[in-house]
VOPARO-176788 format. One line per field, with one value per residue (C-alpha): residue number from 1; residue in three letters; chain; z negated, y, x. Coordinates in Angstrom, 2 decimals, m for minus. Layout:
residues N
seq = c(NUM|...);
type = c(ALA|...);
mol = c(A|...);
z = c(Z|...);
y = c(Y|...);
x = c(X|...);
***
This chain:
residues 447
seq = c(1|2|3|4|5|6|7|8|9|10|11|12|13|14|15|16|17|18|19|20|21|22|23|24|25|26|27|28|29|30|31|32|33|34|35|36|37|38|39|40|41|42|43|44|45|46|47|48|49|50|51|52|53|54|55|56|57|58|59|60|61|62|63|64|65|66|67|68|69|70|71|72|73|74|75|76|77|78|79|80|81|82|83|84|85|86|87|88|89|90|91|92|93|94|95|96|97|98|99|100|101|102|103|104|105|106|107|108|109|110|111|112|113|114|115|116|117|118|119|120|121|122|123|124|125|126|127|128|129|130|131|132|133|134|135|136|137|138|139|140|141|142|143|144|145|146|147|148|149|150|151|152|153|154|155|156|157|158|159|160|161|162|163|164|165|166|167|168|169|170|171|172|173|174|175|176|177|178|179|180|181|182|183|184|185|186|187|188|189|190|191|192|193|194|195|196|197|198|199|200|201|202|203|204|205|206|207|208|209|210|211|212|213|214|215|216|217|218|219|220|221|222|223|224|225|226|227|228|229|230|231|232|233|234|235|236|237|238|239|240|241|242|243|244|245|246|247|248|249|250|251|252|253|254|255|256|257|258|259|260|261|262|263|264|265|266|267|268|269|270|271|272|273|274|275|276|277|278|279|280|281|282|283|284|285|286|287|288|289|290|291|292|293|294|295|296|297|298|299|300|301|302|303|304|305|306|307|308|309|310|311|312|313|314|315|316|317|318|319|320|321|322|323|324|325|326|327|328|329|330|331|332|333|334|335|336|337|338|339|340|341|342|343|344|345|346|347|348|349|350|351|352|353|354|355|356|357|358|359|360|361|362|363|364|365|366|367|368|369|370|371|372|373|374|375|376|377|378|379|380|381|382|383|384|385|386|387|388|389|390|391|392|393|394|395|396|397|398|399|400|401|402|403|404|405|406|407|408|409|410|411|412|413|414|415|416|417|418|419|420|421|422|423|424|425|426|427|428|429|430|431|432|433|434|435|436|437|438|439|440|441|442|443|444|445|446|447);
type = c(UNK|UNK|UNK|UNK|UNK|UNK|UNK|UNK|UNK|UNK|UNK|UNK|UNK|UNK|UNK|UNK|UNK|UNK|UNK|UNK|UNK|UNK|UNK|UNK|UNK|UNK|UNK|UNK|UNK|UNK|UNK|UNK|UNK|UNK|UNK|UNK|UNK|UNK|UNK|UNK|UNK|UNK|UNK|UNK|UNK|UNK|UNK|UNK|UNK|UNK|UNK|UNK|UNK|UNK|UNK|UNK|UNK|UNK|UNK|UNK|UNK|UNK|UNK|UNK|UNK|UNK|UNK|UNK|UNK|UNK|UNK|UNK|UNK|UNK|UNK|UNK|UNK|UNK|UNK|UNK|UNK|UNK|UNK|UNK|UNK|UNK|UNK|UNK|UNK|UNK|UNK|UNK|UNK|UNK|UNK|UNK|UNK|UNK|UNK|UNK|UNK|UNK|UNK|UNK|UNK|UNK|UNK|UNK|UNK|UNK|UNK|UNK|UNK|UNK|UNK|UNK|UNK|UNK|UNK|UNK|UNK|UNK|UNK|UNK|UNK|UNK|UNK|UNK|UNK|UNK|UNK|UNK|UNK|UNK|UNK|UNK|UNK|UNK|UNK|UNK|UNK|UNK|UNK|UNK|UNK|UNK|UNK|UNK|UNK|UNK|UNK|UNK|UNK|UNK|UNK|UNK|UNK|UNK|UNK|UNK|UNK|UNK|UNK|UNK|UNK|UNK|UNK|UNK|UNK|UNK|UNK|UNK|UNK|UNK|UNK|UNK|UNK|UNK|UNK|UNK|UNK|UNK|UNK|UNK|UNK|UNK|UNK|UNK|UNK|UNK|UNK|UNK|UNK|UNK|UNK|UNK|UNK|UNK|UNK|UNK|UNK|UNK|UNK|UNK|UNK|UNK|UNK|UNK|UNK|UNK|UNK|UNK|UNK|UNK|UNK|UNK|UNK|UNK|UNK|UNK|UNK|UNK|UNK|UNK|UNK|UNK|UNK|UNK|UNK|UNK|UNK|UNK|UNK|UNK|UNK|UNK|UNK|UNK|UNK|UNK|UNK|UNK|UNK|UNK|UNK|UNK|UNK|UNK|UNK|UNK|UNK|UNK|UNK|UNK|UNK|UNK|UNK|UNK|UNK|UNK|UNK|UNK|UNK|UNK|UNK|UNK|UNK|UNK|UNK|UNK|UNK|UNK|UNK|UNK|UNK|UNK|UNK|UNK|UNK|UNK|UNK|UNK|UNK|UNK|UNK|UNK|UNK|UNK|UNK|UNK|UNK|UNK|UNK|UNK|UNK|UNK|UNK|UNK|UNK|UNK|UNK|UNK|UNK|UNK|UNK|UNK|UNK|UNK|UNK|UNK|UNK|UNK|UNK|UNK|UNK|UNK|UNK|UNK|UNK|UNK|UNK|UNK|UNK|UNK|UNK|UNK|UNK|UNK|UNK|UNK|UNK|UNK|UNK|UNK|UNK|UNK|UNK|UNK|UNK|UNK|UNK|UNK|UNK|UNK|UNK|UNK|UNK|UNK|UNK|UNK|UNK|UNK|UNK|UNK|UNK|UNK|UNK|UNK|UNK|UNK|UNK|UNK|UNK|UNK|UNK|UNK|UNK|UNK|UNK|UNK|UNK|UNK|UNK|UNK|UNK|UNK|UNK|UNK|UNK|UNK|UNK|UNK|UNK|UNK|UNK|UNK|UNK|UNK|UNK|UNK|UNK|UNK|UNK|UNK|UNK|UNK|UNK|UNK|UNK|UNK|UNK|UNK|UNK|UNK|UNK|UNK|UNK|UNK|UNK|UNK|UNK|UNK|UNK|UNK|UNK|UNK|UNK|UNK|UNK|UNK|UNK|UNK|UNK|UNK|UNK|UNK|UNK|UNK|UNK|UNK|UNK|UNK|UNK|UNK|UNK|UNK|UNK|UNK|UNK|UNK|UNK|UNK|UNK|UNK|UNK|UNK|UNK);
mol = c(A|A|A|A|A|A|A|A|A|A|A|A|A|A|A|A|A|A|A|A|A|A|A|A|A|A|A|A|A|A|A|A|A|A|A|A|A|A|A|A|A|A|A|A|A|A|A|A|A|A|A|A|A|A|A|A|A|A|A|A|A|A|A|A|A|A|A|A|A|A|A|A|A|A|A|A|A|A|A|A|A|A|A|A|A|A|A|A|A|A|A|A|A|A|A|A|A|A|A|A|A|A|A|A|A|A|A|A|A|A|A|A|A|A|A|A|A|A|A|A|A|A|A|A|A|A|A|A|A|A|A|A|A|A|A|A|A|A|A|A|A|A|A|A|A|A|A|A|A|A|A|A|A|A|A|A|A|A|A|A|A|A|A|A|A|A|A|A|A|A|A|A|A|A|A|A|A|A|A|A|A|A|A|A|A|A|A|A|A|A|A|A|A|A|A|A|A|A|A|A|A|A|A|A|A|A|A|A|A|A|A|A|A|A|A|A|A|A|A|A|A|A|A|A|A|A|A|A|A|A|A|A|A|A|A|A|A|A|A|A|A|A|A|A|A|A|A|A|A|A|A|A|A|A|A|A|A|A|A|A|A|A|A|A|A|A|A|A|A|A|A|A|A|A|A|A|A|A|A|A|A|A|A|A|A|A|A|A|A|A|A|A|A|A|A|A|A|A|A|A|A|A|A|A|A|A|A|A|A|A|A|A|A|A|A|A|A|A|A|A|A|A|A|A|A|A|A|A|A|A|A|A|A|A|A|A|A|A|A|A|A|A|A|A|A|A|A|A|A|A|A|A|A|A|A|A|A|A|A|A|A|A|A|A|A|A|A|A|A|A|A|A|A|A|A|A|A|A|A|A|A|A|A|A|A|A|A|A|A|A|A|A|A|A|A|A|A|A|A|A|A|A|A|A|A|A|A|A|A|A|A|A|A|A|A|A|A|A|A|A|A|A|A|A|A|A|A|A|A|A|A|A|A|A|A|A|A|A|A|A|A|A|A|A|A|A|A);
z = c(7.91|8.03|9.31|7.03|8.71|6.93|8.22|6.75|3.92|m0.16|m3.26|m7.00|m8.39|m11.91|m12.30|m13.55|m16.55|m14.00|m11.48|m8.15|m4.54|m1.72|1.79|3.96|7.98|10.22|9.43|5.82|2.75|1.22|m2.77|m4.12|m7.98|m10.75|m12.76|m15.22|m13.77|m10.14|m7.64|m7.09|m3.43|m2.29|1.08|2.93|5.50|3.29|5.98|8.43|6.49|3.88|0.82|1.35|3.98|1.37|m0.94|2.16|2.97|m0.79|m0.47|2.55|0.87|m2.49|m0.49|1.77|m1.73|m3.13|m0.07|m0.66|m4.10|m3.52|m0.80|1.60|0.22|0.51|m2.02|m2.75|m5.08|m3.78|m6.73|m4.86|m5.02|m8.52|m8.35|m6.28|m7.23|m7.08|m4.38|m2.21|0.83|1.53|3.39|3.42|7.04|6.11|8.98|9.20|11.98|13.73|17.19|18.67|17.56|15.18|14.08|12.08|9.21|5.71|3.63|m0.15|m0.82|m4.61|m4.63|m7.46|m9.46|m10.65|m13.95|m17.02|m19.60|m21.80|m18.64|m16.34|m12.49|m10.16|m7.34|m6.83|m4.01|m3.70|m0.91|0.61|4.71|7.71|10.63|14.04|16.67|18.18|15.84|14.57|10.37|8.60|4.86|3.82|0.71|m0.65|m1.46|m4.64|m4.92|m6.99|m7.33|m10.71|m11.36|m8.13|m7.06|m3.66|m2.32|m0.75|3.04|4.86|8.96|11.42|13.67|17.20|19.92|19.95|15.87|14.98|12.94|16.14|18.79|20.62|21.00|23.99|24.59|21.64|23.74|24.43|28.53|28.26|32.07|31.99|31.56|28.68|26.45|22.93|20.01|15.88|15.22|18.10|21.59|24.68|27.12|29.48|27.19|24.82|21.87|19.06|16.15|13.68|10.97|8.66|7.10|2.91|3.04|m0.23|0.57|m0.56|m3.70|m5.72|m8.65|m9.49|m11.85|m10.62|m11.63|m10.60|m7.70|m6.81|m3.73|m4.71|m0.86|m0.71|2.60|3.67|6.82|9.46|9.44|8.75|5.98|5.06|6.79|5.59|4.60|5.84|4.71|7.22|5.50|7.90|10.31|8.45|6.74|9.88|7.50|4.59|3.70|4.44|0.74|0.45|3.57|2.04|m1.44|0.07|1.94|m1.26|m2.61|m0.04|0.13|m0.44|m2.26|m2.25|1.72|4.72|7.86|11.36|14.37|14.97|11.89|10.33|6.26|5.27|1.46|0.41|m0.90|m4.29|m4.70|m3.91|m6.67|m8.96|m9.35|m10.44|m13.04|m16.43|m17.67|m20.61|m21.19|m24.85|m26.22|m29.18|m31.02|m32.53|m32.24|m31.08|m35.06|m35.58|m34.97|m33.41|m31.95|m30.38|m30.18|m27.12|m27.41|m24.36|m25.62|m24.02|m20.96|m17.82|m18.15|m16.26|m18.03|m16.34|m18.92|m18.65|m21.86|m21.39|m23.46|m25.94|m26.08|m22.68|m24.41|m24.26|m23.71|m22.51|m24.81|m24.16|m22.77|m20.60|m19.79|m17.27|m16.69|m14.84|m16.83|m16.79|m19.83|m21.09|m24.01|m26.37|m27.00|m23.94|m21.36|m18.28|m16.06|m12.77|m11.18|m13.46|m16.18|m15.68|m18.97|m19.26|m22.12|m22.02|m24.88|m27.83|m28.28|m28.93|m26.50|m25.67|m26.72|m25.50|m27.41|m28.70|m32.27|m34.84|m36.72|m39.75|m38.51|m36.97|m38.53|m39.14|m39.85|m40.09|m43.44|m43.08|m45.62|m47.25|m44.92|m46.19|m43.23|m39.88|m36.52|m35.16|m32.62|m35.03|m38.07|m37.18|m40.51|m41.75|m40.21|m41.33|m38.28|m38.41|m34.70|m35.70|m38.90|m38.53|m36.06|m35.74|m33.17|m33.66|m32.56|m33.36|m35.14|m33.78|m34.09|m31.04|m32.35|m32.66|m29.33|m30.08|m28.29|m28.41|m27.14|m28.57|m27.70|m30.05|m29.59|m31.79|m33.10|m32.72|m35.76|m33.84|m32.93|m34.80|m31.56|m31.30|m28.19|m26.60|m26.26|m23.75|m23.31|m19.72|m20.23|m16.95|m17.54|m15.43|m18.67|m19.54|m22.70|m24.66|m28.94|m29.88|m27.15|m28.57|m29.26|m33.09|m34.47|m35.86|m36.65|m40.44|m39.72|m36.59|m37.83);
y = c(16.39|12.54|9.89|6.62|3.57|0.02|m0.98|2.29|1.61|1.12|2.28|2.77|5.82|4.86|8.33|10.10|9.70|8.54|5.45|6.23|4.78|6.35|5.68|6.73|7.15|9.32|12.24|12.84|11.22|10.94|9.92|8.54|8.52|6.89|9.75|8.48|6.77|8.42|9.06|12.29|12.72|14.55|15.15|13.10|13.81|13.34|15.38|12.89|9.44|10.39|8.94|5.63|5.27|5.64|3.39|0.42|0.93|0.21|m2.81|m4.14|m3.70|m5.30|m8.24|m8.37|m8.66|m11.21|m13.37|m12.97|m13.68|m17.07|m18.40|m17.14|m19.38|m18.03|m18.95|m18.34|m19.82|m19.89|m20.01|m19.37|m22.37|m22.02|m22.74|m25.63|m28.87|m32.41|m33.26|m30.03|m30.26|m27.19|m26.58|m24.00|m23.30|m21.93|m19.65|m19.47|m17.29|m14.17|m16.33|m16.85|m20.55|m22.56|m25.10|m26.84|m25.70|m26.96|m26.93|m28.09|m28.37|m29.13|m29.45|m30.23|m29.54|m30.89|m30.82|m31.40|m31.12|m34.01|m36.22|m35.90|m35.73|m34.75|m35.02|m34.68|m33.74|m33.30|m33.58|m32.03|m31.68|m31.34|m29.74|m29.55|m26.91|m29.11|m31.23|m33.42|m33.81|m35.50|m36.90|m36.15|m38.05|m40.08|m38.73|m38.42|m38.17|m39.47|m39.16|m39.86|m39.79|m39.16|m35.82|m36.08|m36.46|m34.14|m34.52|m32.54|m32.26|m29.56|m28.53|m28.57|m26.19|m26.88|m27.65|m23.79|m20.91|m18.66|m21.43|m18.49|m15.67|m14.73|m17.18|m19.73|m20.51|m24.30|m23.46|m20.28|m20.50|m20.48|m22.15|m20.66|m18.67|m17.11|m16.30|m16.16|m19.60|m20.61|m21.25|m23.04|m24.07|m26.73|m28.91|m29.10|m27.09|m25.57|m25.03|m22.26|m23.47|m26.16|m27.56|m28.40|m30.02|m31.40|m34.00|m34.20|m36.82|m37.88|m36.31|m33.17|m31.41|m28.26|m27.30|m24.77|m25.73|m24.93|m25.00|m24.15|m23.73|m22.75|m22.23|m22.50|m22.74|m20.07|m17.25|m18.89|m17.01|m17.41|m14.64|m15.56|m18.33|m18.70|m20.24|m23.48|m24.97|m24.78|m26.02|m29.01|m29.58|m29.81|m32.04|m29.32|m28.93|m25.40|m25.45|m26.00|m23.71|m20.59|m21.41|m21.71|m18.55|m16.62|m17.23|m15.50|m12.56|m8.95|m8.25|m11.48|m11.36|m9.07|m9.62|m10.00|m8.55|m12.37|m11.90|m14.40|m14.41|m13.59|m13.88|m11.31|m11.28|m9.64|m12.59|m15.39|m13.69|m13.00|m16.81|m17.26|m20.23|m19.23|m20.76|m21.22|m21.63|m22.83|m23.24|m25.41|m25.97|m29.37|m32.90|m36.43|m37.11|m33.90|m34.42|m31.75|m30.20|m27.27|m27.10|m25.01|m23.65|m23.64|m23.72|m26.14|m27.85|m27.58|m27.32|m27.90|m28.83|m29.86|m30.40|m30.93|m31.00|m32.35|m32.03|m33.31|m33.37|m33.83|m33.01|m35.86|m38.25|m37.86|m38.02|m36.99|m37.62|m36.60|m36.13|m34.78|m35.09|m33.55|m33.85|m32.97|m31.87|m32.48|m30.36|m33.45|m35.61|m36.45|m36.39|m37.98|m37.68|m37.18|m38.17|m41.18|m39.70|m39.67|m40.60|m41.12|m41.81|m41.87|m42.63|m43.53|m40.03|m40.24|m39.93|m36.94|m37.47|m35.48|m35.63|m34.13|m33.50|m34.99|m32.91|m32.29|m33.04|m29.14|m25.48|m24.18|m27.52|m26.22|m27.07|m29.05|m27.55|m28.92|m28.71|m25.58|m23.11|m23.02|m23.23|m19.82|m18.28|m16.27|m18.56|m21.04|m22.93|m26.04|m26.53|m27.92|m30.16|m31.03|m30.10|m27.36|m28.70|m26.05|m23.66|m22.11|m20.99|m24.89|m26.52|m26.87|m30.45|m30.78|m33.52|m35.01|m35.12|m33.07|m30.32|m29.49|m26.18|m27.34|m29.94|m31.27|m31.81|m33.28|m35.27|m38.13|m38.55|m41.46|m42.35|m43.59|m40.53|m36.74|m35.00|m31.29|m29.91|m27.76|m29.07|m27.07|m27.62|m25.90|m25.66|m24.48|m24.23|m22.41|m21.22|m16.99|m16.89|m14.39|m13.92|m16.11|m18.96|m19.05|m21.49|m22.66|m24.69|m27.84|m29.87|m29.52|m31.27|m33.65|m35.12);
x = c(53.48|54.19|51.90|52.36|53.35|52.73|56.54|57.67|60.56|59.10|60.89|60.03|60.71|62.63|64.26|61.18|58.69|55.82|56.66|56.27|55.86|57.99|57.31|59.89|60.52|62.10|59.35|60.50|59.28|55.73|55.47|52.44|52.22|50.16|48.22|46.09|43.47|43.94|46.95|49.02|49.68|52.84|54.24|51.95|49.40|46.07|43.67|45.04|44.57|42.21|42.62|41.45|42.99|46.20|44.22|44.03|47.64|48.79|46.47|47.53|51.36|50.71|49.07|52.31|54.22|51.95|52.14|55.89|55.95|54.08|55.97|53.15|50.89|47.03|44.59|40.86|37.91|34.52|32.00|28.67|26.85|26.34|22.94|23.01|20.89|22.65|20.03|20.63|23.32|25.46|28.62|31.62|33.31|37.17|38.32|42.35|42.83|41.16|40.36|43.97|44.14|46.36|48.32|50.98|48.95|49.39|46.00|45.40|41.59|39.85|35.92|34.20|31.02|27.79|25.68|27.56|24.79|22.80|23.87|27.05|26.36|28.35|31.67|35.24|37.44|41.33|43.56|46.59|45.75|48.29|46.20|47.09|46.08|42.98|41.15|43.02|43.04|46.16|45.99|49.52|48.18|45.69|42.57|41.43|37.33|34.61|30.99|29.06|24.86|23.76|24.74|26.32|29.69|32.18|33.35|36.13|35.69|36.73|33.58|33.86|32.40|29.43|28.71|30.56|28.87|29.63|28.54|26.44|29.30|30.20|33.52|32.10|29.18|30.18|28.73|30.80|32.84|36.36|39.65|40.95|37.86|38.66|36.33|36.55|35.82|38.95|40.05|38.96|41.44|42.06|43.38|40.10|39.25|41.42|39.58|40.43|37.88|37.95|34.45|34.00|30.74|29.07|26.16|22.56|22.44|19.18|19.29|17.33|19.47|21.85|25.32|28.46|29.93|34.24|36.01|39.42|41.36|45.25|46.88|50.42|53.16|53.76|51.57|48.10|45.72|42.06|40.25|36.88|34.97|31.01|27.98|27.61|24.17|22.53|25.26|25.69|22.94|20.56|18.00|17.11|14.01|11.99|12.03|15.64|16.88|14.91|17.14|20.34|19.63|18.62|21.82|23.63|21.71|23.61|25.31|27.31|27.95|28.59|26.99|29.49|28.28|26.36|24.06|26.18|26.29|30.57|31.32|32.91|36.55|35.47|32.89|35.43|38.08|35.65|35.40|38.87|39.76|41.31|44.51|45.91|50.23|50.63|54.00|55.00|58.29|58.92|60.87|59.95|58.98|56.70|52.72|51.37|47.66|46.23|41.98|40.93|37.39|35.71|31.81|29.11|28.15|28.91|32.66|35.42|38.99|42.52|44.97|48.04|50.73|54.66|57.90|60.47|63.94|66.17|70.06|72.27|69.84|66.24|63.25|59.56|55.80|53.27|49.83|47.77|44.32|40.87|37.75|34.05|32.71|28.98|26.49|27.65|30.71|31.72|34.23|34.97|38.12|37.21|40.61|43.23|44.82|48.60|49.93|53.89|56.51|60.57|63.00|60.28|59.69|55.51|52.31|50.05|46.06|43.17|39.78|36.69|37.06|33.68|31.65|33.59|36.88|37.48|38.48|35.16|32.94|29.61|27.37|24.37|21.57|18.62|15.49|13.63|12.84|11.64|13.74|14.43|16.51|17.68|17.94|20.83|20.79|18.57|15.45|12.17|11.44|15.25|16.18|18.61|21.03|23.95|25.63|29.36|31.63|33.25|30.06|26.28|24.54|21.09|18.63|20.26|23.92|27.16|27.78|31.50|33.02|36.05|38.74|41.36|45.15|47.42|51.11|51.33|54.77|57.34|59.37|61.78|63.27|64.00|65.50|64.07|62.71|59.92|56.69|53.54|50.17|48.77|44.38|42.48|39.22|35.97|35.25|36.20|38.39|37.96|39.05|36.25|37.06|40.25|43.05|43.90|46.49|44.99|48.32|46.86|43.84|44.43|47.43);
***
């Protein structure tokens, strides 16, 4: 019997109806095989292992492969401040190493969230970070960041000693003796502190209204990767409220997070990937003189979009436009970009628009009916008090306007020009898509 080591050689089976994997060392050969919804075992020392032990092994290889597959680049979404109020403060602390100590570090870190519903309020974070192994934080670009109704502003800062989640660890413990002490959140040495953990901290604002929250983080250079990320309210948040500490805590309870040996709250990995964005990849086949546009149904309020669309012709000569933009989404009409729209057009070959389509002007325009029956949740049609006037999957017209579900991207042709050429349209969205959050072609109707 063979023991299964994670440097042991891989291969895929092709010779057989059912893929396999093979691991292979100088004990012989163990085959692992797909079998409906389960694995076949053959050759391998199960007793010794036990099957999950199998199962972690395959894990730790396909993330291995990943890694490889992305250029080693590490990324992770953390969705669980969904609840959070515009007033609240709460912070993420983003641990890149298990306690040796890092550096030349590349990190890429997107924050954004708020309430998107009759109002807009909320914040925007994005920068691209070079991070040295003691505390030192380079912007390897500008900063892009905005803050809109009162709802707080995000900061980035690395904690030191004293300020960490696991300040009371043996080796953490800022009085710890010493020249050179080690614990998760880094290293003390002679030469100062070398933190492993940087901080994504979103600041109390005055509004009272509560959103989703996103901290997109991706990791790159050497062997760095995101080994957890902690709740550090009340780290960095020292003035909550007893009112506001007890709600931040409730939203960490099990069976969101795992608690370390310090009784500090982890999120788990399934929580953190369970918040992944959906994208979109539409492709398009026309010329510099065609109109086209492509609605993308992505429902009400609270909505996140970043859109970007590009193409044209690039033969002989070059001919084309682009467009990309990041945009908060409201329960009505509108639509703000939280970062400049890039907008950009080459040899008179048209311009990319993005908009919220009017009542009337969509697939499915919904009918407003004569006033003859009482609101309902279950009657969607004309109302007697007039607050509900009609309801489809394109959008619903209350008393207080049109609420679209949809958003609209359309290339507006140049005459100029008839060259052919691809055209794309990339929509990422926090929204799930699903056959009734779909995308339709609207060329017939937009242009």
């Amino acid at each position: 019997m063979m023991k299964i080591a994670i440097l042991c050689a891989l291969s895929i089976l092709v010779t057989s109806d059912v893929p396999a994997l093979e691991f292979k060392d100088s004990d012989g050969t163990c085959t692992i095989s797909k079998v409906g919804t389960g694995l076949q075992i053959d050759d391998c020392n199960e007793i010794s292992i036990g099957s999950q032990g199998i199962n972690a092994k395959l894990g730790d290889l396909q993330t291995q492969i990943d890694q490889m597959s992305n250029g080693n680049l590490v990324s992770k979404l953390d969705t669980t401040a969904s609840n959070t109020r515009c007033d609240e403060c709460f912070s993420r602390d983003i641990s890149v190493s298990d306690g040796s100590g890092w550096g030349s570090v590349y990190v890429e870190i997107e924050a954004w969230g708020g309430h998107q519903g009759g109002g807009t309020h909320g914040c925007y974070y994005h920068s691209k970070l070079s991070l040295n192994a003691y505390q030192d934080i380079n912007h390897v670009k500008p900063d892009e960041y905005k803050s809109w109704g009162g709802c707080g502003e995000f900061l980035i800062t690395r904690p030191d000693q004293a300020d960490n989640m696991d300040e009371n660890l043996v080796g953490c413990d800022p009085t710890y003796g010493g020249s050179s002490t080690t614990c998760e959140a880094g290293v003390r040495s002679v030469h100062g502190w070398h933190g492993n953990v940087i901080r994504v901290k979103k600041t109390a604002g005055t509004a009272v209204y509560q959103g989703p929250y996103f901290i997109k983080i991706t990791l790159g250079g050497g062997q760095a990767t995101i080994f957890h990320i902690k709740d550090s309210t009340t780290k960095a948040c020292p003035a909550l409220s007893a009112l506001e500490s007890t709600q931040s805590n409730s939203r960490l309870e099990q069976p969101d997070t795992e608690i370390n040996a310090a009784g500090i709250a982890t999120l788990k990995d399934s929580v953190l990937q369970a918040g992944a964005l959906n994208t979109k990849l539409i492709d398009m086949s026309g010329s510099c003189s065609t109109c086209l546009s492509r609605d993308f149904y992505i429902g009400q309020g609270n909505t996140w979009a970043d859109i970007e669309a590009w193409g044209g012709h690039q033969g002989g000569g070059i001919h084309g436009a682009y467009i990309h933009g990041k945009y908060t989404v409201n329960g009505y009409s509108t639509f703000d970009p939280v970062t400049p729209v890039v907008t950009k057009e080459w040899g008179s070959c048209g311009h990319w628009e993005i908009s919220r389509p009017a009542h009337g002007d969509t697939v499915n325009p919904c009918v407003v009916l004569p006033a003859q029956q009482a609101c309902s949740t279950t009657n969607t049609g004309a109302c007697i008090d007039g607050w509900m006037k009609c309801q489809n999957e394109d959008g619903t017209l209350s008393m207080h306007g049109w609420h679209p579900n949809v958003m609209r991207v359309k290339y507006v042709p140049s005459m100029s020009y008839t060259y052919g050429g691809p055209f794309h349209v990339k929509f990422t969205t926090n929204r799930q898509w699903d056959d009734t959050r779909k995308v339709v072609d609207t060329s017939s109707i937009a242009c």
